[in-house]
N, C-alpha and C positions, 0 to 999 in steps of 0.2 A: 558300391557295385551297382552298376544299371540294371532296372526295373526291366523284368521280360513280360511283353505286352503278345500274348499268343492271339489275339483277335486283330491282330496287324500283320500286314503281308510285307514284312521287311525286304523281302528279296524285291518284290515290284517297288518298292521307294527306291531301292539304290539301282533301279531297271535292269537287274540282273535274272539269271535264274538260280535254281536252288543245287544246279552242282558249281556253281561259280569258284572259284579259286580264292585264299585269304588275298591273295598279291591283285585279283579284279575285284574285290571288295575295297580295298585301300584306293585301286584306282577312281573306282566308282564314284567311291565319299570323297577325294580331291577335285573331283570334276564337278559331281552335282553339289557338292558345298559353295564352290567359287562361282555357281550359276544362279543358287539361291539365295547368297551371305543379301542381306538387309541394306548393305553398304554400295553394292551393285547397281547398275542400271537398271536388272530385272530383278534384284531383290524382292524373295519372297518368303516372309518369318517363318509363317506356318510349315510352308514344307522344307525351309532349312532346318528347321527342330524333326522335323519327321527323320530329313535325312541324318542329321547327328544320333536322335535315339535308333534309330536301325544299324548306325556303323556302329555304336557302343555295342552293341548284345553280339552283332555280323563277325566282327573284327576279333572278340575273343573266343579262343575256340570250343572253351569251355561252355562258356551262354550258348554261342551257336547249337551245340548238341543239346543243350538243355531245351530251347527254343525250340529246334527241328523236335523233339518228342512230345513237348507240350501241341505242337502243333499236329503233328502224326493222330495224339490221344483224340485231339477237335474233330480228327475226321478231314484234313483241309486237304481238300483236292479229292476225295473220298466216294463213296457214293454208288456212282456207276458202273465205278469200274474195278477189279482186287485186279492186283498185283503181286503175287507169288515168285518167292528165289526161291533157288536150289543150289549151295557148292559145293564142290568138289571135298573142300575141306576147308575146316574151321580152323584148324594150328596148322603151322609151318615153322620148320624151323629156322633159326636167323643165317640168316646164308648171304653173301657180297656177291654170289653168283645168281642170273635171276631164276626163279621157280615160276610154275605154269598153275595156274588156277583158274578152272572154270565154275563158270555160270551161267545158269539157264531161270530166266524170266519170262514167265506166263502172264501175259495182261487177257483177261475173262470180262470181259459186261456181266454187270451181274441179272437174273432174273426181274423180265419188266420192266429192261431199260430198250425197248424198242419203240419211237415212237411214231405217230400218224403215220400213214402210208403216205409218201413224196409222188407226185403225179413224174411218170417218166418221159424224158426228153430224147428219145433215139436217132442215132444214125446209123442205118445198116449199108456197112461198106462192101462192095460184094466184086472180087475178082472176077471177069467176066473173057477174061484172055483163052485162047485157042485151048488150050491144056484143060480146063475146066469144063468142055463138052461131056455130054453121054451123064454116068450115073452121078458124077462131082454138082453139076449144075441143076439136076433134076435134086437131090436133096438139098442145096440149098436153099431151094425153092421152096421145097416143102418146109424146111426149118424156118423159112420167114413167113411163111402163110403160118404155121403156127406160134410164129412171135407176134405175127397179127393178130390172132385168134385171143390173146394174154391180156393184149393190151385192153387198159377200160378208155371209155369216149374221151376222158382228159387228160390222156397221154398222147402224146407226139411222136410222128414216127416219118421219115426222111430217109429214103432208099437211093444211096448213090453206085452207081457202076463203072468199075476201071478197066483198062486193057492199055493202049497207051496214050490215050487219055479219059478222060471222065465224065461222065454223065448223069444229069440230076434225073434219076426215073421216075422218083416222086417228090416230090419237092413237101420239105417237114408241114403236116398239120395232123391233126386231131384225127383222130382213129374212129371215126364215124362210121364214112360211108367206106367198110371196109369189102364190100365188093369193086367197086373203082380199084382198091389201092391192092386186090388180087391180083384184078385184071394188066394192072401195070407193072406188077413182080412179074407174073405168067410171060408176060414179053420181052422177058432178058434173053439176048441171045450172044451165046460165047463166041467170040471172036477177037481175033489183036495179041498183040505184047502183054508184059506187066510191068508199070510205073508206077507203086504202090505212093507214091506221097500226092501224085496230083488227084486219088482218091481220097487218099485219108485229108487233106486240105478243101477238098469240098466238101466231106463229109463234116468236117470242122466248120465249116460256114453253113451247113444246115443248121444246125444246132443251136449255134451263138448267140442268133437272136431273141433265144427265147429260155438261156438261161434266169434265174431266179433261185432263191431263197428255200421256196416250196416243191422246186424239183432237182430230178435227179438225172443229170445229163451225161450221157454216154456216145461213145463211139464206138462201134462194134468192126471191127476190119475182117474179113474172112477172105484166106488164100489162097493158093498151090504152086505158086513158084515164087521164087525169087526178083526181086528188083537191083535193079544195074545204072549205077551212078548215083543214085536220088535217097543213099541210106542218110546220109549227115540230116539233111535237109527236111527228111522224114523224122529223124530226133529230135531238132531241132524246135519243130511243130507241134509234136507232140509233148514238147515241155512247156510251149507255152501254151498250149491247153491243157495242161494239170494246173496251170500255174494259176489260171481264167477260172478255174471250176469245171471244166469237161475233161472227163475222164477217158483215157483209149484201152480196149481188148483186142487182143490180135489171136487168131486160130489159123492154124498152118493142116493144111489138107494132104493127106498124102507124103512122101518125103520130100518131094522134089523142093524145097522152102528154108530158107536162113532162118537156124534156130537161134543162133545168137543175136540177128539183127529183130529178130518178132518180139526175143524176152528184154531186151534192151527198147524195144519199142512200147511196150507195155510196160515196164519199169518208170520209162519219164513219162508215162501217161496216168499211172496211180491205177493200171488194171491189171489183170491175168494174161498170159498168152498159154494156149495149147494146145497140144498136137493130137488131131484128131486121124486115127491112124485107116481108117475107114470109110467112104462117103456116107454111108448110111447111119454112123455116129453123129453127124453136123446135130442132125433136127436135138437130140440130148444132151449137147454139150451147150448150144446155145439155149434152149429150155431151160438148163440151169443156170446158164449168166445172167437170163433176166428174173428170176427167181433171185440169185444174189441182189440182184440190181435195188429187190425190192423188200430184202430185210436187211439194210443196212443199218446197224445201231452205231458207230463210230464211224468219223473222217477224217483222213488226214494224219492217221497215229506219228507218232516219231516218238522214239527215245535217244535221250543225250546223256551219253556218259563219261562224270566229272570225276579225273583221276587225283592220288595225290602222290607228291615227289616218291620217285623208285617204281612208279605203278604206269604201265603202258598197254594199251589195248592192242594184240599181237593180230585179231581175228574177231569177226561177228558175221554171225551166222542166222537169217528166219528158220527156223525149224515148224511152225505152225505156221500158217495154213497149210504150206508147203516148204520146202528147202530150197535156200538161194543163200550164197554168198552176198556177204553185203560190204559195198565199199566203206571204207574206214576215212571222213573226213578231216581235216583239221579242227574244225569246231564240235567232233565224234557225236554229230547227229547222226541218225539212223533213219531213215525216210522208209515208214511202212505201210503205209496205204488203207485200208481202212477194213473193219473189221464186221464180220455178219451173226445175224442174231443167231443164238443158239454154239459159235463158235469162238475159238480162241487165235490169237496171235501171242509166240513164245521166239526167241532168240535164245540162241546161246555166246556169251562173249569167251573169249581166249584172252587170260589177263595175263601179261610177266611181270612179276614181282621180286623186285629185290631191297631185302633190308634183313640189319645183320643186329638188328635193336627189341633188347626181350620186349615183350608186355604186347594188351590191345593196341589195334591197328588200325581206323578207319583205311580201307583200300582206296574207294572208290564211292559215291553214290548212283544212281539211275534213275534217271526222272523221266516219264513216259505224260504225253501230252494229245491231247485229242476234240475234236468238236462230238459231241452227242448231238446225236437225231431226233433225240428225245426231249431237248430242252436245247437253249439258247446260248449256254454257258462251255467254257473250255475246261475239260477234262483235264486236272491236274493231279498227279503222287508221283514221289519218292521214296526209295530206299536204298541206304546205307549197307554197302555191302565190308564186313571186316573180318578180320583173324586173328588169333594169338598166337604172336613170336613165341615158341618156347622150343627149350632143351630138350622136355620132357614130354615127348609125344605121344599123346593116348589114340591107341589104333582104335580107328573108326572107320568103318563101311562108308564105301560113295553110294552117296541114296541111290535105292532102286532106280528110278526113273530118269534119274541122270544118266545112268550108265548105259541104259535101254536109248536114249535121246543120241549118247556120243556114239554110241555102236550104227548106228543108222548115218547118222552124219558122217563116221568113218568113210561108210560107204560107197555115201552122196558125193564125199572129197574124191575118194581114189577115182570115181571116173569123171568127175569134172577135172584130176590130174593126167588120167591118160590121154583127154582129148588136145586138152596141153603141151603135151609133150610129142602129140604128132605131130601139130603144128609147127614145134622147133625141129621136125625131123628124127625125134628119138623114140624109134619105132621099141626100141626094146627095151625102154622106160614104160610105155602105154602098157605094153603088153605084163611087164610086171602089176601096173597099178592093177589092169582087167583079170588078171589072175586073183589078187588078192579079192577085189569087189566082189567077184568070185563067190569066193570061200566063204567069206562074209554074208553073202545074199543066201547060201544055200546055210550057213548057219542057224539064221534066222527065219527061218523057214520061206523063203523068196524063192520056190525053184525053175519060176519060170524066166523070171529075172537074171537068176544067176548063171542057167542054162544059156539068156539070150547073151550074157559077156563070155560065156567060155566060145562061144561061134565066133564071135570079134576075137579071142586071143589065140583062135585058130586061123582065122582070117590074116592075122599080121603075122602070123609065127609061118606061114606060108607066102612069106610076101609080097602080103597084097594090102591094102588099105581096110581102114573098115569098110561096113555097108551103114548104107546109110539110114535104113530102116532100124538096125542094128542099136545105132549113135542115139536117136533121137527115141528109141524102145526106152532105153538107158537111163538119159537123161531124163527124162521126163516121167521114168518109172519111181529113179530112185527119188526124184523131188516130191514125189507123192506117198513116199514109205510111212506108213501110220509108227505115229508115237499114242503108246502106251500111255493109260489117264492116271496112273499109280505105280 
């Protein structure tokens, strides 16, 4: 029997990760063995013995689990960060049809893993179109005279202005002489269109050059209406500045603003969008983005999860910080953006499981991976998530905090379904989902919430459309529903 070396990262010898499949483990070892065999051009002993003793322990599945525990015991990948499940349920019975199992994963920083303060790299991108006159553009104002006031002398700060085109107001440096860079916010005057990309693209060329290691470079986009033609394009850009290292946040002012094109804009930018329903909220919501900005203890989280035959990922879901749907890729990473001191990021996955075979089950594992701010090195755990097939099913409660977590998310679903099904025209589908979210908001004790959906299910039920005040109350109420710590 092969020797298990738990001080060796078998999964990095065969260049895998640790939910990899037995069938990309065999692949792996056929590929890097006939790269490395001795007899080869690039024949190299050492690490073809590396690679053979990792597929011996990899390949069988019995070592694997013995190895993954020995290694779990070490602490590998540990440290920083815990990682907490929760499922739905432990047995299941053996069924050919599939059954539904959830779970909810909490990744936490642990205490004292925040480190140095990163000197900040800003660009405030600032709508500056006709619609944004009067009380809209006077707090913005004020909101960046006090993101001025934050900053210390070695942070960076770059004020661009759009309407239907764009304007560098202050071109990025040091937060010195912050009376000049007053006096140059003080001189924005609303006027023009909105063509939100040829802003967010030069507020991406403020920035660029003065990415680094030791800062923390951001794009701030602040809005009130809408842009027309330039959404792809605007994506686009913003993926590849997540991709570079600069990050985008989008704030939508007022209604009149595409909420799906701001959350989708902040999504490939690795930031937040939100709707600030008030002028006089900007100067608060922005206070607190750079406040985020400035305790971030992880970046870049992702978790990948590796299923096994009968096991398919139906659904995933952020439930912490906030609630979002999250797309389900072929390679089932999860791209989560990055996490702040003192807070958590949780998912819940939607598994369907079918298998009709008594006994334990590995389902599935979850491996979640991250840069700390706190040190140099990448954030690595796993865990195995499994059940017992049996006949003989002992009733068990779904933990507290699961239930409390899917009732909220219920919620969250039913009216990101209603606004779904307006869009296909199925006005009396919405209005079912906004009745149920409904009942549900005022269950839970939501009743401003649940008051502001029965106004929408009165609104359609008298055939007229939503409001749009309404839509975006909603949406961005229930992404905000607190989950329960226990």
């Amino acid at each position: 029997m092969a020797r298990i070396d738990a001080t060796k990262d078998y999964y990095r010898i065969l260049e895998l990760t640790v939910v990899a499949s037995q069938d990309a483990i065999r692949a792996a070892h056929r590929d890097l063995a006939l790269r490395y065999h001795p007899d080869t051009g690039d024949g190299d002993l050492e690490r073809f013995r590396w690679v053979q003793e990792a597929y011996q322990v990899l390949s069988d599945v019995v070592l694997r689990r013995s190895y993954d525990r020995q290694r779990e015991q070490r602490g590998a990948g540990a440290g920083p960060v815990a990682l907490t499940l929760l499922q739905s349920r432990d047995e299941m019975p053996p069924m050919d049809s599939q059954q539904m199992l959830y779970l909810f994963a909490e990744i936490r920083p642990q205490e004292g893993q925040r480190g140095p303060r990163k000197r900040l790299n800003i660009a405030l991108v600032i709508d500056r179109s006709t619609s944004m006159q009067g009380a809209r553009m006077h707090n913005v104002k004020s909101a960046a005279f006090d993101l001025l006031e934050s900053l210390q002398a070695d942070d960076r700060l770059g004020v661009v202005t759009f309407s239907d085109r764009a304007e560098v107001v202050v071109a990025s440096q040091l937060a010195r002489d912050k009376r000049a860079l007053r006096t140059a916010i003080a001189s924005i005057i609303a006027e023009g269109g909105t063509e939100i990309r040829q802003g967010l693209a030069v507020g991406i060329e403020q920035v660029a050059p003065y990415l680094s290691d030791d800062t923390n470079t951001h794009v701030i986009l602040l809005t009130d209406g809408c842009t027309y033609g330039d959404e792809e394009q605007a994506l686009s850009a913003a993926t590849r500045a997540e991709a570079s290292g600069i990050g985008i946040s989008a704030f939508g002012i007022g209604e009149d603003w595409n909420d799906v094109f701001l959350d989708s804009l902040a999504r490939r930018g690795g930031g937040t969008s939100q709707y600030v329903d008030t002028p006089s909220k900007v100067r608060k919501v922005l206070r607190a983005r750079i406040r985020d900005l400035n305790s971030l203890v992880l970046k870049g989280l992702s978790a990948r999860v590796g299923t096994a035959p009968g096991v398919e990922v139906q659904a995933a879901y952020r439930v912490l910080p906030h609630m979002e749907a999250l797309p389900i890729k072929a390679d089932h990473v999860l791209n989560l953006g990055n996490v702040l001191a003192g807070e958590s990021c949780a998912i819940v996955l939607e598994l369907a499981v079918t298998n009709a075979e008594i006994g334990e089950h590995r389902l599935a594992r979850l491996a979640v991976e991250a840069s700390s701010t706190a040190s140099a090195r990448r954030v690595e755990l796993w865990r195995d998530i499994g059940v017992t097939f049996t006949s003989d099913i002992q009733a068990r409660p779904v933990p507290t905090r699961l239930l409390n977590v899917l009732a909220r998310l219920s919620v969250f679903s039913l009216q990101e379904q209603a606004w779904q099904a307006l869009e296909l025209g199925d006005a009396r589908q919405a209005t079912h989902c906004l009745e149920s979210a409904a009942t549900q908001l005022f269950d839970l004790g939501y009743q401003d919430l649940g008051r502001a959906a029965m106004l929408e299910v009165d609104q359609l039920s008298h055939g007229n459309g939503p409001t749009i005040k309404g839509r975006k109350k909603l949406r961005y109420g229930t992404r905000a529903l607190s989950i329960p710590t226990s």
